[in-house]
C-alpha positions, -999 to +999 in steps of 0.1 A: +082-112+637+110-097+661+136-092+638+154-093+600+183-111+587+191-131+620+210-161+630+217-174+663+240-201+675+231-222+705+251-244+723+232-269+743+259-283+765+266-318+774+244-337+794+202-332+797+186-294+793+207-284+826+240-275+801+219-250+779+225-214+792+199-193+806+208-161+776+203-192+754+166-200+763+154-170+762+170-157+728+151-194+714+120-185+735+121-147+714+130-162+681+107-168+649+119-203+644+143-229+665+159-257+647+182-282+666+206-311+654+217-339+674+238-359+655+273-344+659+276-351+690+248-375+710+239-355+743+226-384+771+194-376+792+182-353+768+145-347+759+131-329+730+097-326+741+115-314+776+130-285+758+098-279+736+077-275+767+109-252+780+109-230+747+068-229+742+073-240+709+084-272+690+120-270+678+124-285+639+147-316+645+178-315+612+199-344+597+228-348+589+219-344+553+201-310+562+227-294+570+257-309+552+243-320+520+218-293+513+240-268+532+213-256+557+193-239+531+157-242+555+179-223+579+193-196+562+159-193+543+141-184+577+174-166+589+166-144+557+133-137+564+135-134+605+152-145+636+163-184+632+181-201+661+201-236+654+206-253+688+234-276+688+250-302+712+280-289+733+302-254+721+283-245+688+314-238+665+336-270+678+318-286+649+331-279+609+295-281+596+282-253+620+315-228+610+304-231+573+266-224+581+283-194+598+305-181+572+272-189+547+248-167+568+280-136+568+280-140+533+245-134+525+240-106+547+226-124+581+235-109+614+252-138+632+253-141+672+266-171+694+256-184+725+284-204+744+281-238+758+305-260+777+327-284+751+338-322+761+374-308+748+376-282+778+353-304+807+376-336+798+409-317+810+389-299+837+374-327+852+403-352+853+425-321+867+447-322+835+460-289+822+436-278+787+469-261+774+489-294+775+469-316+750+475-323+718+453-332+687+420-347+690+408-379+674+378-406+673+377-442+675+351-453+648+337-488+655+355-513+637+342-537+611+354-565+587+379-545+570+374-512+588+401-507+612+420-475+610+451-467+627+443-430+631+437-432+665+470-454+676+487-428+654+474-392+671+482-411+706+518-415+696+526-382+678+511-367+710+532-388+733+563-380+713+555-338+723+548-348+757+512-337+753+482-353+763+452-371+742+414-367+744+401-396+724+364-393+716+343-425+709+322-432+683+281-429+686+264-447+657+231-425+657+207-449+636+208-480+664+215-456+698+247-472+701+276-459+720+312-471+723+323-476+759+362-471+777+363-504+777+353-509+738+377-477+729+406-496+747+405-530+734+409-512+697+441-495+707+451-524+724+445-546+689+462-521+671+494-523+700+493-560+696+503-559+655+522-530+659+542-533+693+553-498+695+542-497+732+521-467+726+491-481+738+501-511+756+483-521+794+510-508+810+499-472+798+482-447+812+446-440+804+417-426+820+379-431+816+354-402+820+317-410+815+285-384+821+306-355+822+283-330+825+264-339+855+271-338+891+271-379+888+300-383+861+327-414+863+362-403+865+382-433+871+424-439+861+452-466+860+470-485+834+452-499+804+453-535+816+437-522+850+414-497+834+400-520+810+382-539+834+364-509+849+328-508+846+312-470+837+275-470+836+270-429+819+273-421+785+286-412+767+321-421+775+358-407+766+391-419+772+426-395+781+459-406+770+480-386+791+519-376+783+541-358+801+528-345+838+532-320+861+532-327+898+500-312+901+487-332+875+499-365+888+488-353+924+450-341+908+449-379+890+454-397+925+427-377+938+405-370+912+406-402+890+420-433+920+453-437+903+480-455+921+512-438+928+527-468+909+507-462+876+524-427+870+551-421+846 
């Protein structure tokens, strides 16, 4: 057993085992027991038997209902006992499920560490060229069905726009049939909700951009107004759409070179 009482946070990054950081690995390698979750947010390329062979051991796969429904009680148990480590995709405390294992492993006494991993919500505005200071509040587009339509998203995007402030829309994964949304699907539901609603907020003569695969050397940055962009075709996943607001000219000028917008697209 290397240690008592012990509780470590690892963020695996965004794309394949490349994203998972090197103090990360060997802290898993060191520890008692490695558990890992994959549902909060999907990672694409990644292998669990990859990172098994990595570690030398075989990490213990958690569900949702592990960890939010019976409150990560396996982990905590062997966090009591020994040295646990929870890998998670991306930054490990972006997610509200992770902060309250946190604050539950404090509470009973477990020393708590965190190993760092890049987020989508600081490689979106790094990789488009958009300032991270400048955007506003977050939001998902869920896939719609008969009756299931919410206007959240249409909503965040114009509240945003109103402060000048850019939007990082993430799209939904549905983690029981592998499915993930694409640009295109993400902007054919603001467009439905612009078509009943007519505020122009989200109409095709917006500005959007597409990212896809950030996280590898190969990821899809591509930009232009809605009714352009829709007709783009990104191949990574997953995928991630910017509603930007207000720019400045280094923005605009990083969004002609970094993304292919036309100098007619920009507001």
């Amino acid at each position: 057993m290397v240690g008592l009482g012990r509780l470590t946070f690892i963020g695996l990054g965004l794309r394949g085992l490349g994203g998972i950081p090197l103090e990360g690995l060997e802290k898993a390698r060191e520890a008692d027991k490695v558990y890992i979750e994959l549902y909060t947010s999907p990672l694409a390329d990644f292998s669990l038997e990859q990172l098994a062979s990595l570690l030398g051991k075989q990490p213990i796969q958690l569900s949702r209902e592990d960890l939010e429904e019976r409150s990560g009680e396996m982990v905590l148990r062997d966090a009591k006992e020994g040295w646990a480590v929870l890998m998670v995709p991306g930054d490990p405390m972006v997610a509200t499920t992770h902060v309250d294992l946190r604050l539950r492993a404090l509470k009973a006494g477990i020393r708590v560490e965190i190993v760092h991993a890049a987020s989508i919500y600081s490689a979106a505005a790094s990789i488009s060229g958009l300032q991270a200071y400048k955007f506003g509040r977050t939001v998902t587009i869920p896939f719609p069905s008969p009756g299931f339509m919410p206007q959240t998203p249409y909503d965040v995007v114009k509240e945003n726009l109103s402060r000048g402030l850019h939007t990082l829309l993430l799209l939904d994964y549905d983690a029981k049939t592998g499915r993930w949304m694409t640009v295109r699907e993400g902007l054919q539901y603001l467009l439905t909700i612009e078509e009943s609603r007519g505020e122009k907020v989200a109409s095709k003569d917006r500005l959007a951009l597409g990212l896809a695969g950030v996280g590898g050397a190969d990821v899809e940055v591509k930009g232009g107004l809605i009714g352009r962009l829709i007709k783009e075709d990104f191949k990574l996943k997953p995928q991630t759409i910017i509603i930007p607001g207000s720019l400045h000219f280094m923005e605009a000028e990083a969004l002609k070179v970094l993304a292919g917008v036309k100098p007619e697209e920009l507001p």
